[in-house]
TORVO-152486 format. One record per atom (N, C-alpha, C, O, CB): residue number from 1; residue in three letters; atom name; x, z, y. Coordinates in nm, 2 decimals. Glycine has a CB too. Example, Ala and Ser with C-alpha at 12.3 -4.5 7.8 and 13.67 -1.06 7.14 Angstrom:
# residues 2
num, residuo, atomo, u, w, v
1, ALA, N, 1.32, 0.78, -0.57
1, ALA, CA, 1.23, 0.78, -0.45
1, ALA, C, 1.32, 0.78, -0.33
1, ALA, O, 1.42, 0.85, -0.33
1, ALA, CB, 1.13, 0.90, -0.45
2, SER, N, 1.28, 0.71, -0.22
2, SER, CA, 1.37, 0.71, -0.11
2, SER, C, 1.29, 0.79, 0.00
2, SER, O, 1.34, 0.80, 0.11
2, SER, CB, 1.41, 0.57, -0.06
This chain:
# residues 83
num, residuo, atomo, u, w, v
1, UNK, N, -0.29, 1.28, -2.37
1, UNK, CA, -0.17, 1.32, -2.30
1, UNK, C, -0.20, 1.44, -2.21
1, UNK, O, -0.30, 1.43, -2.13
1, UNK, CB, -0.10, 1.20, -2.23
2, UNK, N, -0.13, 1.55, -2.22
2, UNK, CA, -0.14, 1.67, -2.15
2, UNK, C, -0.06, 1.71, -2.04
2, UNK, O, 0.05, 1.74, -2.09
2, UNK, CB, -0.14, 1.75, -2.23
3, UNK, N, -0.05, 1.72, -1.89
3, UNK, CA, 0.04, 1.78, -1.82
3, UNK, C, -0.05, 1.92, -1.75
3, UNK, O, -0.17, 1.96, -1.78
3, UNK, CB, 0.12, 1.65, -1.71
4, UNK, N, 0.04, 1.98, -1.63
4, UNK, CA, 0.01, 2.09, -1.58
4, UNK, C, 0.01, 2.06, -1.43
4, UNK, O, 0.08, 1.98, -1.37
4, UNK, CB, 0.08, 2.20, -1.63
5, UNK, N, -0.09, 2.17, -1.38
5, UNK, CA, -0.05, 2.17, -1.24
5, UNK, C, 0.07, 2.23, -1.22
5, UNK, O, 0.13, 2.28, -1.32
5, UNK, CB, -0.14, 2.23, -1.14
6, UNK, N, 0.14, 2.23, -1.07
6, UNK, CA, 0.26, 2.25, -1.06
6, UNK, C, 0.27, 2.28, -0.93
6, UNK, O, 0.25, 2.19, -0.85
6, UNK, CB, 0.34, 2.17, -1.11
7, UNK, N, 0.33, 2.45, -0.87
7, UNK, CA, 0.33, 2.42, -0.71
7, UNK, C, 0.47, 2.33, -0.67
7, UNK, O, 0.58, 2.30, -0.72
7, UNK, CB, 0.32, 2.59, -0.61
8, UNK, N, 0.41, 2.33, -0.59
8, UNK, CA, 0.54, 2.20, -0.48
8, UNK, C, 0.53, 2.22, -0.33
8, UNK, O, 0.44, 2.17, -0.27
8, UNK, CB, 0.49, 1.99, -0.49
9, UNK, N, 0.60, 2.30, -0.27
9, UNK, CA, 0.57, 2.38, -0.19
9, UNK, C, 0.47, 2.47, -0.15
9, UNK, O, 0.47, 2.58, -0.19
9, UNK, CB, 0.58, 2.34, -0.12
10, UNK, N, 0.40, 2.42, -0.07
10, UNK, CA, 0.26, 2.50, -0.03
10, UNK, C, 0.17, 2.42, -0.07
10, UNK, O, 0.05, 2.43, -0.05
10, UNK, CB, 0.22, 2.54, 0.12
11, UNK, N, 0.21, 2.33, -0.13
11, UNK, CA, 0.11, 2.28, -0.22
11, UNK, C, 0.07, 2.27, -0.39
11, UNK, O, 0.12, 2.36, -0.46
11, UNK, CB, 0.11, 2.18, -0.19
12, UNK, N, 0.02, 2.21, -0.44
12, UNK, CA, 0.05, 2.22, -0.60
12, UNK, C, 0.03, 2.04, -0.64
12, UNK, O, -0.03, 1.95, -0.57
12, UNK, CB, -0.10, 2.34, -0.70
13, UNK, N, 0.10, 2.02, -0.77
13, UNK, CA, 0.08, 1.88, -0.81
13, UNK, C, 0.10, 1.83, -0.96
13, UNK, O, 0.11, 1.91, -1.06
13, UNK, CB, 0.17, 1.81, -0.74
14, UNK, N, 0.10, 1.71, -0.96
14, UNK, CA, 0.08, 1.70, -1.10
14, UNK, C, 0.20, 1.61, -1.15
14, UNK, O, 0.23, 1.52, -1.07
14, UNK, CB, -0.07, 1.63, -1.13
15, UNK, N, 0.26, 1.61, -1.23
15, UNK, CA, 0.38, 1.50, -1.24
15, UNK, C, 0.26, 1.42, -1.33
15, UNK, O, 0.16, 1.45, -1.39
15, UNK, CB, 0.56, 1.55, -1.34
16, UNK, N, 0.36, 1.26, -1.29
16, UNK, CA, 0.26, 1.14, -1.36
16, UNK, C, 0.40, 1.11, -1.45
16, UNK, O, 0.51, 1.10, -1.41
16, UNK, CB, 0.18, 0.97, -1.24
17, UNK, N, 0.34, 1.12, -1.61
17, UNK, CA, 0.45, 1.06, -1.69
17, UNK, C, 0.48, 0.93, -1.65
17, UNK, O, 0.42, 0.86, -1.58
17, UNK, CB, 0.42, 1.06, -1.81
18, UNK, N, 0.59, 0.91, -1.71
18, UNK, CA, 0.67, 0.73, -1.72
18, UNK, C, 0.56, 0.66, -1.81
18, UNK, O, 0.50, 0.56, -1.75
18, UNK, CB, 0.86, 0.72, -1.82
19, UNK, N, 0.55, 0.67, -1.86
19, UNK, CA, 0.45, 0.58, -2.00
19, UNK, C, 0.32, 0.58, -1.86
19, UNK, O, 0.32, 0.47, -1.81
19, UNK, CB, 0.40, 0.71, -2.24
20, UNK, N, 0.25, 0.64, -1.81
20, UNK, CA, 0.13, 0.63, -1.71
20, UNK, C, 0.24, 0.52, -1.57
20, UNK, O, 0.18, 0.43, -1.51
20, UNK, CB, 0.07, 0.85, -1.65
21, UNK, N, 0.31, 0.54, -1.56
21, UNK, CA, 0.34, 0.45, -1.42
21, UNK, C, 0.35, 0.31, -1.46
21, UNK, O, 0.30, 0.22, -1.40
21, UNK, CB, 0.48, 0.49, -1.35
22, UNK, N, 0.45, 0.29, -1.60
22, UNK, CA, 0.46, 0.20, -1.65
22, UNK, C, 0.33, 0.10, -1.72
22, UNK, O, 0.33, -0.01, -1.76
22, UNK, CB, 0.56, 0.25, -1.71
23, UNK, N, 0.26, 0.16, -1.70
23, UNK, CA, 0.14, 0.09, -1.71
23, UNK, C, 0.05, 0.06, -1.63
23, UNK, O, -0.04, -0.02, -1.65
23, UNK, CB, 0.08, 0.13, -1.76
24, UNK, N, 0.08, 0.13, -1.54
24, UNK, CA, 0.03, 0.08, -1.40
24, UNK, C, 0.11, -0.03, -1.33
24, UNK, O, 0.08, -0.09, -1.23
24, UNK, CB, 0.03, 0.21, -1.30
25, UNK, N, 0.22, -0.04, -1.39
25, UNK, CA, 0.31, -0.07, -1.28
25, UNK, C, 0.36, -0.06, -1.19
25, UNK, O, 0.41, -0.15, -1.12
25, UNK, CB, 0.32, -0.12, -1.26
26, UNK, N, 0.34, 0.09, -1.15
26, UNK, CA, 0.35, 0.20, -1.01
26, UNK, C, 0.53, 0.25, -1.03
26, UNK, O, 0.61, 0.25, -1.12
26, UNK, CB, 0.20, 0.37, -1.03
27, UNK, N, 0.52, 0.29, -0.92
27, UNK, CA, 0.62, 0.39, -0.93
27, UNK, C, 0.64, 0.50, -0.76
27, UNK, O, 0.57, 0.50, -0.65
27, UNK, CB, 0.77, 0.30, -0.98
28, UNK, N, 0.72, 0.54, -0.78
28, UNK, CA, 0.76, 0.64, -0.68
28, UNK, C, 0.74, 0.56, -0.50
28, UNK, O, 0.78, 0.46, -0.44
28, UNK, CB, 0.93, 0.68, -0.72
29, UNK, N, 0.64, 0.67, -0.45
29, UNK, CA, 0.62, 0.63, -0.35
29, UNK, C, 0.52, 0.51, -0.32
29, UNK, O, 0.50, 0.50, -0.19
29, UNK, CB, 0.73, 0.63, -0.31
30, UNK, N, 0.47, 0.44, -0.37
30, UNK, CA, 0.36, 0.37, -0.43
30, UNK, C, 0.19, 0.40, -0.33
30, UNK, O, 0.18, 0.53, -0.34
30, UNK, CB, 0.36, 0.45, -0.60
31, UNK, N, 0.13, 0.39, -0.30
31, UNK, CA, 0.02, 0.44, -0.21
31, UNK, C, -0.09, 0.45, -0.34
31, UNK, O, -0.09, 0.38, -0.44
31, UNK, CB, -0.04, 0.32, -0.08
32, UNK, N, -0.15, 0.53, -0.32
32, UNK, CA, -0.27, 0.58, -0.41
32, UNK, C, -0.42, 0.64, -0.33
32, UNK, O, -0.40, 0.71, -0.23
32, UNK, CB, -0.21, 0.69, -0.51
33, UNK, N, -0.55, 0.61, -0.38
33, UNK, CA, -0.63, 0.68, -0.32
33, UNK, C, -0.69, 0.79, -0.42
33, UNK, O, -0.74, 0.76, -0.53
33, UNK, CB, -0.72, 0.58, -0.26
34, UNK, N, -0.68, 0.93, -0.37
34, UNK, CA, -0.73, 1.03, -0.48
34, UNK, C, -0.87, 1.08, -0.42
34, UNK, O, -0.91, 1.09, -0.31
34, UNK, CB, -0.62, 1.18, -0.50
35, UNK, N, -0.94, 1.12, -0.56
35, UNK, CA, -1.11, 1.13, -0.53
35, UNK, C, -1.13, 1.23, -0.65
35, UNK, O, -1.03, 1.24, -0.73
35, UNK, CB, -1.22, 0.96, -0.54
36, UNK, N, -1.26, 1.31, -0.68
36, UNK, CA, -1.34, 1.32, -0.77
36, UNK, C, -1.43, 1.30, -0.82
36, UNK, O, -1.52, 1.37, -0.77
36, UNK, CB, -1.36, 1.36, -0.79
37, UNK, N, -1.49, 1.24, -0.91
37, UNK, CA, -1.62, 1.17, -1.01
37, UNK, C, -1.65, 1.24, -1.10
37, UNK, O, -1.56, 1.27, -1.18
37, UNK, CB, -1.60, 1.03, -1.09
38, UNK, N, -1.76, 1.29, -1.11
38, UNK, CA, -1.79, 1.35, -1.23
38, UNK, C, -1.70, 1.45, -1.25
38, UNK, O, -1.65, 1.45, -1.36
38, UNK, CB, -1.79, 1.26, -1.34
39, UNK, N, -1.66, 1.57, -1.15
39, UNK, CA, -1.58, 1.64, -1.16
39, UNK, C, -1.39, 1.62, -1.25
39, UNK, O, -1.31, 1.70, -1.30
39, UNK, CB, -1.67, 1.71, -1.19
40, UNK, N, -1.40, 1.49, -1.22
40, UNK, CA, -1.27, 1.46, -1.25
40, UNK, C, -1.19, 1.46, -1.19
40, UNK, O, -1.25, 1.48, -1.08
40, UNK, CB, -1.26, 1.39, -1.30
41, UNK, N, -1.02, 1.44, -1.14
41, UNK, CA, -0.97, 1.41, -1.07
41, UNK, C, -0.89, 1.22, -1.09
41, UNK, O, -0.80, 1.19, -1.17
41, UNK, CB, -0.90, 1.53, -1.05
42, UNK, N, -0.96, 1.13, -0.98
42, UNK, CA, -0.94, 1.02, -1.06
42, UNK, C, -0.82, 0.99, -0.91
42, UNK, O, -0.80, 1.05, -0.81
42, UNK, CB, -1.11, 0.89, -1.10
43, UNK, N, -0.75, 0.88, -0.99
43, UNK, CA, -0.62, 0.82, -0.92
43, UNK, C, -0.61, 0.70, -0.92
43, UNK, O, -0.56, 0.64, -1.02
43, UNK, CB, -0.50, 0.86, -0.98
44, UNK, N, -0.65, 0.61, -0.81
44, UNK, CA, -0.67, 0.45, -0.80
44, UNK, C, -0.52, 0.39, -0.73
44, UNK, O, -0.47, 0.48, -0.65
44, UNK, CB, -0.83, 0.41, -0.69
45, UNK, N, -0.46, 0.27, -0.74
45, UNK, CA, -0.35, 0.27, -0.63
45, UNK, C, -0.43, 0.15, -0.54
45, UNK, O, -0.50, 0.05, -0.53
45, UNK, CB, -0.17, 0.23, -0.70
46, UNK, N, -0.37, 0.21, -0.49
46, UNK, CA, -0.44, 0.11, -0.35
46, UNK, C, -0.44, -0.06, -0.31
46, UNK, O, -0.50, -0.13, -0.23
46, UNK, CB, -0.37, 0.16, -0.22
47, UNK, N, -0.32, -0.09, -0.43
47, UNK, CA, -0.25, -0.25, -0.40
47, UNK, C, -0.18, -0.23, -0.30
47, UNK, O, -0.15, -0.13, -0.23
47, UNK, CB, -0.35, -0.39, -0.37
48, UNK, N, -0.16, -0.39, -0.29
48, UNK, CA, -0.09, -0.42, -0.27
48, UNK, C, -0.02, -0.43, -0.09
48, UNK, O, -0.10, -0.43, 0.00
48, UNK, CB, -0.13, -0.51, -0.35
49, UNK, N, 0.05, -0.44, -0.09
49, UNK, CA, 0.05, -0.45, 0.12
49, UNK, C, -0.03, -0.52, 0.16
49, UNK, O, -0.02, -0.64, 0.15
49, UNK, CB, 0.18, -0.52, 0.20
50, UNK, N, -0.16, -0.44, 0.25
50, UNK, CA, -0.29, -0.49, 0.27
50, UNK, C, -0.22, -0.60, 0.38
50, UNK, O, -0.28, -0.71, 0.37
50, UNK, CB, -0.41, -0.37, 0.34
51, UNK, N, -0.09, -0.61, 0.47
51, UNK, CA, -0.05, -0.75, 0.52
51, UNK, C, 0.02, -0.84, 0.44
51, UNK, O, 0.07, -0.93, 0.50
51, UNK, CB, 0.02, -0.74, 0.62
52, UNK, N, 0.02, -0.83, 0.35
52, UNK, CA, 0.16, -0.93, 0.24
52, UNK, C, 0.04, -1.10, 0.27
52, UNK, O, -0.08, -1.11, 0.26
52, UNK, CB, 0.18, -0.84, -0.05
53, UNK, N, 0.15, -1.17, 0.29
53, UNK, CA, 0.12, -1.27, 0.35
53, UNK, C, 0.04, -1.31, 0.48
53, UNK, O, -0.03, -1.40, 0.52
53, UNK, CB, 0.07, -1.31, 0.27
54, UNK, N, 0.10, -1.20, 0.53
54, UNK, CA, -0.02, -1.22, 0.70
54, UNK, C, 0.08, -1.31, 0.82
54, UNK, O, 0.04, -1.39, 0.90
54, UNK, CB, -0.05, -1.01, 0.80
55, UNK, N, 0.18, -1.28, 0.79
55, UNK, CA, 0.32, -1.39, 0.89
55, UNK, C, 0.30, -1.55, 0.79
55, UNK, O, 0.31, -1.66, 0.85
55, UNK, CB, 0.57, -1.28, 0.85
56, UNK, N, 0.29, -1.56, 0.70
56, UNK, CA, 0.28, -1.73, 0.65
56, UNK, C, 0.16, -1.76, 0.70
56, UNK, O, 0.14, -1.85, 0.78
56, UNK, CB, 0.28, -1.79, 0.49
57, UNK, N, 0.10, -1.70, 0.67
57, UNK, CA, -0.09, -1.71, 0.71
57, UNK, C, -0.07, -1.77, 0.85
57, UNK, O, -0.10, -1.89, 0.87
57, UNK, CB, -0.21, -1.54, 0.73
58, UNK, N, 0.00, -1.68, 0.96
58, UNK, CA, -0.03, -1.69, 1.11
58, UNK, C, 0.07, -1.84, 1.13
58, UNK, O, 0.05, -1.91, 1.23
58, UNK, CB, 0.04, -1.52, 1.23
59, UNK, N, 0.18, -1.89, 1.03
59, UNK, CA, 0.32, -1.96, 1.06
59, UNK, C, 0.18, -2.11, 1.02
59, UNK, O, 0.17, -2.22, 1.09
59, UNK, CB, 0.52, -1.91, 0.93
60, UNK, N, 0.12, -2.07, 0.90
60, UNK, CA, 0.05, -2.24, 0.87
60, UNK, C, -0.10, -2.28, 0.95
60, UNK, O, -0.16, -2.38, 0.93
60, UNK, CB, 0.00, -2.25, 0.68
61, UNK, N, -0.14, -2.16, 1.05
61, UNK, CA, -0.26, -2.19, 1.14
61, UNK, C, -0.19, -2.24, 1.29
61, UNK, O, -0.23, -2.33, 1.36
61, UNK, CB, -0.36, -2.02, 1.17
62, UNK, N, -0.11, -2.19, 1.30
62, UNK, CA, 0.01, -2.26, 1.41
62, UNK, C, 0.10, -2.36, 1.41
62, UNK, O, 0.16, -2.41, 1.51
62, UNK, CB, 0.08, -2.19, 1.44
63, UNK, N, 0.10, -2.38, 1.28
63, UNK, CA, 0.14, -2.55, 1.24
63, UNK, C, 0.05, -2.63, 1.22
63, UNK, O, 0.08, -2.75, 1.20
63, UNK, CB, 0.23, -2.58, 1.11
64, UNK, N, -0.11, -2.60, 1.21
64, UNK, CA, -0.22, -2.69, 1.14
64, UNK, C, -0.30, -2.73, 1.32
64, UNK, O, -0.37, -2.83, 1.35
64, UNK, CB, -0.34, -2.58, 0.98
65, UNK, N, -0.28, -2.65, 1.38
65, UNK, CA, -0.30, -2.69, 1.50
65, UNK, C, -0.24, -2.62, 1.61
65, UNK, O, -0.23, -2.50, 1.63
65, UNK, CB, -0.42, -2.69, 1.51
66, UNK, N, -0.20, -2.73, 1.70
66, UNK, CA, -0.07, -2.71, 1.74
66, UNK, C, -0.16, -2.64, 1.91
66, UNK, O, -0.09, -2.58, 1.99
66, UNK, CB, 0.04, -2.88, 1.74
67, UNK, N, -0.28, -2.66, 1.92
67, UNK, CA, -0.31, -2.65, 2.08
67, UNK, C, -0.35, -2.46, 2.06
67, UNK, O, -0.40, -2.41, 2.16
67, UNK, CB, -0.47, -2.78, 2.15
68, UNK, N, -0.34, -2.38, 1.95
68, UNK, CA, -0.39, -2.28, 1.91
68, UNK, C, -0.25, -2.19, 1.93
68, UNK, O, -0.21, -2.13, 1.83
68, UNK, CB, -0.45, -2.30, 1.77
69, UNK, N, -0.15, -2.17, 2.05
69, UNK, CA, -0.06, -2.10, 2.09
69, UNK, C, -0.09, -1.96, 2.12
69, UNK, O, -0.09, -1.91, 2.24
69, UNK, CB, 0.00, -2.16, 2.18
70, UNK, N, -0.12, -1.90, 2.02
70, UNK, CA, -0.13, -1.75, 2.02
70, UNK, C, 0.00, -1.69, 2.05
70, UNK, O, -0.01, -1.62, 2.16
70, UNK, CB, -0.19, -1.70, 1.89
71, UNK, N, 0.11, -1.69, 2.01
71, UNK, CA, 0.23, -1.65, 2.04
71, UNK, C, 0.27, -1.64, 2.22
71, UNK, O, 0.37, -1.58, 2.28
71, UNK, CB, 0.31, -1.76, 1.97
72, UNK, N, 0.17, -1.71, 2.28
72, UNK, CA, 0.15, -1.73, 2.47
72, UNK, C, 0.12, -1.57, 2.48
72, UNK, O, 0.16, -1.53, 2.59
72, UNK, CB, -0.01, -1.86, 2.56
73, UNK, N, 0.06, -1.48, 2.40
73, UNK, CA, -0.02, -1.35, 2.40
73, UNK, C, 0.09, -1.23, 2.31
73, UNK, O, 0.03, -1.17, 2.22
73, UNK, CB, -0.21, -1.37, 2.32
74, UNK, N, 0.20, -1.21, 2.32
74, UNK, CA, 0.29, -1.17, 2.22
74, UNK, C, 0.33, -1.07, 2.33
74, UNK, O, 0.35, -1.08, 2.45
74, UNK, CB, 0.42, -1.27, 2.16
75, UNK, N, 0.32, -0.95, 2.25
75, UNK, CA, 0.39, -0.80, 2.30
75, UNK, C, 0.54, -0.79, 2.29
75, UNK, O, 0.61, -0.86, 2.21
75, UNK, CB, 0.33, -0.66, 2.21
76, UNK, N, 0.58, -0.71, 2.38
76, UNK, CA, 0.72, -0.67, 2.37
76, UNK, C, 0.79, -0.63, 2.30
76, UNK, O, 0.91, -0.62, 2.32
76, UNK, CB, 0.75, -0.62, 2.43
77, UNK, N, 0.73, -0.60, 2.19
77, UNK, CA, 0.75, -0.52, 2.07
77, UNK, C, 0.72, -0.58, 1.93
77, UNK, O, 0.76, -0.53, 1.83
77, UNK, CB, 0.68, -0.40, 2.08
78, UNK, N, 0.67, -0.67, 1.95
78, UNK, CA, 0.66, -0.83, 1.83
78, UNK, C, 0.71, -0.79, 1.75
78, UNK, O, 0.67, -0.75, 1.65
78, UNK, CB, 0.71, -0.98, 1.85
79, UNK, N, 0.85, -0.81, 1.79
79, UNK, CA, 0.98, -0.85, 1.70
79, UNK, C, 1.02, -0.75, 1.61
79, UNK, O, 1.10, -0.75, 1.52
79, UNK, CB, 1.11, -0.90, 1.77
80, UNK, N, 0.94, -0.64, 1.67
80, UNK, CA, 1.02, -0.49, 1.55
80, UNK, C, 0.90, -0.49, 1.44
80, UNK, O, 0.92, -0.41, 1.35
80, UNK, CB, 1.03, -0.26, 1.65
81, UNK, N, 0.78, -0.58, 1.44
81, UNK, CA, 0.69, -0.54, 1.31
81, UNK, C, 0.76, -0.62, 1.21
81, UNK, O, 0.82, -0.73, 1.19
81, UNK, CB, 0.51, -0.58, 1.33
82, UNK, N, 0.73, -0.47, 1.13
82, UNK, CA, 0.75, -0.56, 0.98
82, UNK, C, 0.62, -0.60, 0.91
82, UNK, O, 0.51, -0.54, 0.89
82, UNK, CB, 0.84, -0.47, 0.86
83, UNK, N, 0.67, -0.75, 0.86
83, UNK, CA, 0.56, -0.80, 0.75
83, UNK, C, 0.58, -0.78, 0.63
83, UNK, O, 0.50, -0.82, 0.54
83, UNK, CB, 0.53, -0.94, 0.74
């Protein structure tokens, strides 16, 4: 499969076909880490939300022992993170 570079503002880029996302199971906006090997240009995606499951994690160490009240140490601003 063949595509082109392409400027995109002051920069330049590459469109990723549908048949390539769809096999990745990627899509738009997606995190990726870009490198070169062997003078290639290679395209890894990064996975998954390096926190995805980090709020159950903290909810079943705080139910499994109860004298472990980390929540006593909670910023003012807690409540705006998203998990």
């Amino acid at each position: 499969m063949r595509t082109a570079l392409r400027k995109m503002g002051n920069s330049t880029g590459v469109i990723v076909p549908k048949v390539v996302l769809t096999e990745l199971a990627a899509k738009a906006g997606d995190a990726f880490e870009i490198g070169v090997e062997e003078g290639r240009i290679v395209l890894a995606p990064t996975g998954a939300n390096v926190r995805a499951g980090w709020a159950e994690a903290a909810e079943a160490i705080s139910a499994a022992d109860e004298t472990a009240d980390f929540r006593a140490f909670a910023n003012d601003d807690d409540a705006l993170l998203k998990w």
